[in-house]
N, C-alpha and C positions, 0 to 999 in steps of 0.2 A: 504494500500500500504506500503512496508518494503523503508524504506532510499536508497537501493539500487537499488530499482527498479523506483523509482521518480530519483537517480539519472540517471539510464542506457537509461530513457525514454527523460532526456534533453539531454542526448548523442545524440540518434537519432534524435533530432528537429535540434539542434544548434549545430553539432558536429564542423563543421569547425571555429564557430566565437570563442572570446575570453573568456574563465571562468577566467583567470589570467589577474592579471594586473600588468606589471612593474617585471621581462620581461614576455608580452603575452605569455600562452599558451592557446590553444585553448581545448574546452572541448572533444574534441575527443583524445587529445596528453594526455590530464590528467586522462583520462579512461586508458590509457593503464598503466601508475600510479600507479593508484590503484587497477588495476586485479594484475600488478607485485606483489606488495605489500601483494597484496592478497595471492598471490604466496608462497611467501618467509614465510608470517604468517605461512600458511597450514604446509609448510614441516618443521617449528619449532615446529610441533604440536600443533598450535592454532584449537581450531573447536567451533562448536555450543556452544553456554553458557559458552566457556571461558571469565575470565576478561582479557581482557593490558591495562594497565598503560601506560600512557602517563605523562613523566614531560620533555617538552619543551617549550620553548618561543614559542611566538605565529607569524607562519608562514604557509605556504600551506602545509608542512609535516605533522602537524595537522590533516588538514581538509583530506590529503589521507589517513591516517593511520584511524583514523574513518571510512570513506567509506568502507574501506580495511576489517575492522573488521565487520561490517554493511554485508557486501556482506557474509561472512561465518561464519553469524549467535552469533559471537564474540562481548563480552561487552567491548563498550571501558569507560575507567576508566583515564579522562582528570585532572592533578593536576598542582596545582599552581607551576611554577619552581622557584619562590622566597621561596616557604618554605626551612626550614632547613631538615637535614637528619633527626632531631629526632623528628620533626614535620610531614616530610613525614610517618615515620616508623609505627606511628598505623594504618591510610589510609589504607599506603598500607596492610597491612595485615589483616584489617575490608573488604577489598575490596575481598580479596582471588585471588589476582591476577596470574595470573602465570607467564608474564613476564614485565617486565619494558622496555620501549623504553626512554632513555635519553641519553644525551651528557655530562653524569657527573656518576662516579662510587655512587652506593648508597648499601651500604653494606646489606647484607643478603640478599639479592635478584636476582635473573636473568636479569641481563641489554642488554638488546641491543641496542649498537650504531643507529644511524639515520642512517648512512651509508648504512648498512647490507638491509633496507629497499627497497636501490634504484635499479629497476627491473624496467621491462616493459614487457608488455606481452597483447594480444588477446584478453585474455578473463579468467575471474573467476576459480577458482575451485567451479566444483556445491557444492551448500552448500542448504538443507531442512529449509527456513528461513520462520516464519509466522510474518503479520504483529505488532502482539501481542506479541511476544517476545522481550525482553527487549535489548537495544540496548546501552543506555549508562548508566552510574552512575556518577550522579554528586553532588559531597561534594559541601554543601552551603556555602558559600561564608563567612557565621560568623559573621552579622555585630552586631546580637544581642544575640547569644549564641556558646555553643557547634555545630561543623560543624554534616549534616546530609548526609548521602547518598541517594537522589532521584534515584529510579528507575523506568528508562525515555523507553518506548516502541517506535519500529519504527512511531507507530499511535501518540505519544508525538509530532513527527516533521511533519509526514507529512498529518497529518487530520487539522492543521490551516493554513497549507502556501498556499492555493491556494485562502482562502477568505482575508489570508493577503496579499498576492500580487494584488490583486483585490480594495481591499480599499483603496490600500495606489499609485494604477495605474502604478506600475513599470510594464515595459516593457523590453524586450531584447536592446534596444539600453541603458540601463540603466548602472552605472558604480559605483559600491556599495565599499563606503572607509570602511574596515572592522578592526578598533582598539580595540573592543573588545576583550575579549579571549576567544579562543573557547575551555578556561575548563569552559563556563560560559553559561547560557542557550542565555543570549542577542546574546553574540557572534555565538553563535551553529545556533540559531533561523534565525538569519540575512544570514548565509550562506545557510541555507537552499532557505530564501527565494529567491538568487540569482539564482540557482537551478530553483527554481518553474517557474520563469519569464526568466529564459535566460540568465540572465543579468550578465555582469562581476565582477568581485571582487578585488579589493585590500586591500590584507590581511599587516596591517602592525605590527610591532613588539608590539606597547601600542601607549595610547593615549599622544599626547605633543602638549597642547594649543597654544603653540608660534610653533611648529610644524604644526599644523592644515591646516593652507591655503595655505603652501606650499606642502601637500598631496591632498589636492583637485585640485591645480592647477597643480603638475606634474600626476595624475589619471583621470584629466577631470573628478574625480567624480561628480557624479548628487545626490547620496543619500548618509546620514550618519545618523550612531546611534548613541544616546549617551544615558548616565545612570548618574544620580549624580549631579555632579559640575559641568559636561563637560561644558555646554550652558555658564554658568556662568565664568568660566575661560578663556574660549574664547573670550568673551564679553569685560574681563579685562584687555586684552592681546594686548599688545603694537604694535603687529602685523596686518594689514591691510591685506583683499582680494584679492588677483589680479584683477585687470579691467577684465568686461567681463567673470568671474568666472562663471561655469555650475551649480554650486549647485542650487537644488531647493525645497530639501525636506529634513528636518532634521528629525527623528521617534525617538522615547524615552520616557523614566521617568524620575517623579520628579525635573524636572525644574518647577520655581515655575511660576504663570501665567504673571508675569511683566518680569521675565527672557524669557519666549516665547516670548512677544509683542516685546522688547527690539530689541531681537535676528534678527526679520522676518524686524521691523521698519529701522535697519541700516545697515542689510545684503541682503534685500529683498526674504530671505529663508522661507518658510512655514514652521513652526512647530507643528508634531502633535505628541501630548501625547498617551500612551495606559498606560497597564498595565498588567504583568503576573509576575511568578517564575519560580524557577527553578522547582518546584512541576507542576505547569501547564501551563507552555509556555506561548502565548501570549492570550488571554482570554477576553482584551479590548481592541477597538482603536479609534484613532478618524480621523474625512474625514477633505482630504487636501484641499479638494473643500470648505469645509464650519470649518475653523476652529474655535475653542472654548476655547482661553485659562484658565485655572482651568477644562475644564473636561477629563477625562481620554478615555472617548469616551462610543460606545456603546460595549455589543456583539459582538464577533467574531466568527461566525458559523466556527464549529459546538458545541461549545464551548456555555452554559448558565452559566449565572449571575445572582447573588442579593443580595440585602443588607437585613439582616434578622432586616429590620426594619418599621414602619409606613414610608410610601412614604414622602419621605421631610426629614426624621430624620436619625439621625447619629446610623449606628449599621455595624456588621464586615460583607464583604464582603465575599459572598460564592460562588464556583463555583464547575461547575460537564460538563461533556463531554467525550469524546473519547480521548481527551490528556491528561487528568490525569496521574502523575505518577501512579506506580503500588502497588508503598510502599516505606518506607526506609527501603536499604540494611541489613537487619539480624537486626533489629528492628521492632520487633512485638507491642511492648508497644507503642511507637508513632506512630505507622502506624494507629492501632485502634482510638486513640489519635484524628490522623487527618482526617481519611477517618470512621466516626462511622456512619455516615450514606451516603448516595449517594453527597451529599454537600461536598466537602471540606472547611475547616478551613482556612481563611487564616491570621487570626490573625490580619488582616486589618482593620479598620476602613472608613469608607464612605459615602454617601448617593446617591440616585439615584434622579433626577429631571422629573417634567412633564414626559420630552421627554426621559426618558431612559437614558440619562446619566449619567455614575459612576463619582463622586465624590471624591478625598480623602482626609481622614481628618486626620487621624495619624494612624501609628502602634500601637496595645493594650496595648506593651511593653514599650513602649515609653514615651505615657501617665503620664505624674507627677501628683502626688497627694501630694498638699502640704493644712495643715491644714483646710482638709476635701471639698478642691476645685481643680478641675479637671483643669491640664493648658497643652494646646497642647503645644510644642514645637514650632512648626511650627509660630504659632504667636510671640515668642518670637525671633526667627529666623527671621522673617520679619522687626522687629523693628532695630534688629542689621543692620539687611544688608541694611537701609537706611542710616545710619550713614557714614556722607562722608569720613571715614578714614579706614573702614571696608572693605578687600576684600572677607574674609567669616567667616560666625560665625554658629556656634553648639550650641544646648540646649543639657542637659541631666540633671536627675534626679540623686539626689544620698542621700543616707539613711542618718535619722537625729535618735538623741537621744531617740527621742519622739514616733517612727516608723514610720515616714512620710516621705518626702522627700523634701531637699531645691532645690534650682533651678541654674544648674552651669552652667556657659555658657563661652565658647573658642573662643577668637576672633585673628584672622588674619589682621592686619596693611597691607593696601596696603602699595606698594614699596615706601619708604622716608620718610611716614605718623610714627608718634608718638602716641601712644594711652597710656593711664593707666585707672585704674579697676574705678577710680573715677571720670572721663570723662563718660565714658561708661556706668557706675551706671546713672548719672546723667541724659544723653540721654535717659536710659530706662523710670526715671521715667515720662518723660515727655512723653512717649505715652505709654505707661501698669499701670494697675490698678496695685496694692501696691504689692497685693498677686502674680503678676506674673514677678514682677522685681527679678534678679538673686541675690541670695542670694552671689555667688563671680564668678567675672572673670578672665580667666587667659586670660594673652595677650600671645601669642604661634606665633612662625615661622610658623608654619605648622600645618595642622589636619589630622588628621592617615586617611588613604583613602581604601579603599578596593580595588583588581584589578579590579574593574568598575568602580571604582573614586565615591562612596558611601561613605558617613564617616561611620569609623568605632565607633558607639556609645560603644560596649562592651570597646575598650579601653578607652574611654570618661570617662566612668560610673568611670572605674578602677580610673583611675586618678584624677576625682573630689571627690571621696572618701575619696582620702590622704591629698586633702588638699592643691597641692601642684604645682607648675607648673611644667608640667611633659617633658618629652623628649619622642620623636618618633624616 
């Protein structure tokens, strides 16, 4: 099934209820939207297998201008609007785009205003679209290298959303807070599955933890995603629920399993873990009915998994399905790289248990090797964030003399708290063995976040290198 035709089929179910939230529009008002749109692309001369660029904040112009391009067969090419011009400049033109939609002049290129986009109209221009043609391109995020372009086919979004709507039991009276960005697969992936269920959305600009429960309670949202730090920042956020709050189902990664328990214990929210990329969407998840904090869940038909390892043991996590990307964009060497046999690569680390569920244990990358001993991060990271003056802390690895790696680690003073590197050494040694205590710490305002509130480790690395306590 093509993006456009999962969306033209919720038209026909639920045309009259709400796809918007705050101010409602209904999904039949937001089809004429996007046929406009659609409109306007055609006779600028967008058609099949063109790219557009997209650099805006993240609102419902978004999500039509994708559809827009989705219906005539057109690659939409979603970019960070924090980047600089000269950071957008190779993107854009690895992309081969042909025009830019932004609300900021971006030199050498073809810009069109958001403006120019708003139209309403019937119905489409026919466009020859197959589900297997490619639909978006999305530059990775970058937490641990040079950004990649995935190339995401309609079958990318809409071969998982009907078993993830299914697992996770959204229904049409559902009311989806969407903070993510949808230059992001989380973001994408989550509007999709509004889409598949019915269900309403509220798209808002970025994620703001002291923001948070006044978006739930002016959206009556019932579901939210989060990625990163979200759970945890929330958690430390001086702000309160409103009485009688509708949330009841948090989905995401990488909240750590005492951050879910925490979470569900003083907000009465269920949290359920999964796992995907931007390479292949959502790929794990896990049931709201029975959840499991530490596991990322099982399989998500039609989508297989495994860990290329003995059952119980730590080895990288492979997947293959119909939502693979198809390659990265004019990257032949990594494509090979990542897709050399039917498996994808994910670079991931995990284990599977008894019952089939994935596990994670670290990215490959990530991994320190310091004097011929393997030390995940993630336990290093756990020791920090017990520490009652810690509101978060980062491990990363960074080259020694010797060509191994010492162990640096960024901590964040909650608000009024005092910390220094000899406190905090001190705390480590009392629960890490010798070899996994951080060689130095920098006490730091803030940790570089990705726009999915991900720390960013490539800046980490950068910074523990020099030595020095660095600025964001």
């Amino acid at each position: 099934m093509t993006l456009g035709a999962l969306f033209d089929t919720a038209v026909d179910r639920f045309g009259d209820r709400p796809l918007l939230l705050g101010p409602d529009v209904s999904y039949a008002d937001f089809a004429s939207r996007v046929n406009g749109c659609a409109c306007v692309l055609w006779n600028m001369g967008v058609g099949r297998g063109d790219a557009v660029a997209a650099v805006l904040p993240n609102s419902p112009l978004v999500l039509t201008l994708w559809l827009a391009a989705a219906k005539l067969g057109a690659v939409f090419v979603p970019l960070n609007p924090a980047l600089r011009d000269a950071e957008l400049a190779p993107l854009l033109t690895h992309s081969g785009a042909v025009l830019v939609v932004a609300d900021r002049p971006i030199p050498g290129h073809r810009v069109v205003a958001p403006s120019m986009l708003a139209a309403t109209s019937s119905s489409a221009p026919h466009a020859s679209v197959r589900a297997d043609d490619p639909v978006t391109v999305l530059y990775t995020s970058g937490t641990t290298g040079s950004p990649k372009g995935c190339v995401l086919s309609h079958t990318s979004y809409t071969a998982p959303a009907p078993a993830f709507v299914t697992r996770l039991g959204l229904e049409a009276d559902d009311r989806l807070l969407a903070c993510l960005p949808l230059f992001h697969m989380a973001g994408q992936s989550f509007a999709v599955s509004a889409l598949q269920a019915g269900a309403s959305l509220a798209v808002v600009p970025r994620f703001s933890a002291s923001g948070f429960w006044g978006h739930v309670d002016d959206f009556r949202a019932t579901a939210f995603r989060h990625l990163g730090e979200m759970l945890t920042l929330i958690l430390r956020s001086p702000v309160t629920p409103p009485a009688g709050h509708g949330l009841r189902l948090v989905y995401g990664g990488g909240a750590r399993p005492d951050v879910a328990r925490e979470f569900t214990a003083r907000f009465g929210v269920t949290v359920v873990e999964g796992y995907g990329m931007s390479e292949t969407n959502t790929v794990l998840c896990g049931d709201p009915y029975l959840p499991r904090p530490g596991s990322m869940g099982t399989p998500l038909p039609p989508a297989e998994v495994r860990v290329a390892a003995t059952p119980g043991e730590i080895g990288e996590i492979q997947v293959r399905g119909p939502g693979l990307m198809k390659g990265y964009h004019r990257d032949p060497e990594r494509t090979r790289a990542a897709l050399a046999s039917s498996w994808l690569r994910t670079g991931d680390l995990g284990w599977m248990d008894d019952d089939g569920h994935v596990h994670f244990a670290a990215r490959r990358v990530d991994v320190i090797r310091r004097r011929g001993e393997n030390i995940d991060p993630a336990e290093v990271e756990e020791a920090l964030a017990e520490h009652p003056q810690v509101l978060l802390g980062a491990v990363v690895g960074v080259p020694t003399e010797l060509s191994d790696e010492d162990v640096a680690a960024f901590v964040v003073p909650l608000p009024g708290s005092r910390l220094d590197e000899d406190g905090v050494l001190a705390w480590c040694r009392t629960r890490l063995a010798a070899f996994k205590v951080p060689h130095r710490v920098h006490v730091v305002d803030r940790l570089p976040m990705t726009p999915t509130s991900k720390i960013n480790r490539s800046l980490l690395r950068a910074a523990g290198a020099h030595g020095r306590n660095p600025r964001w």
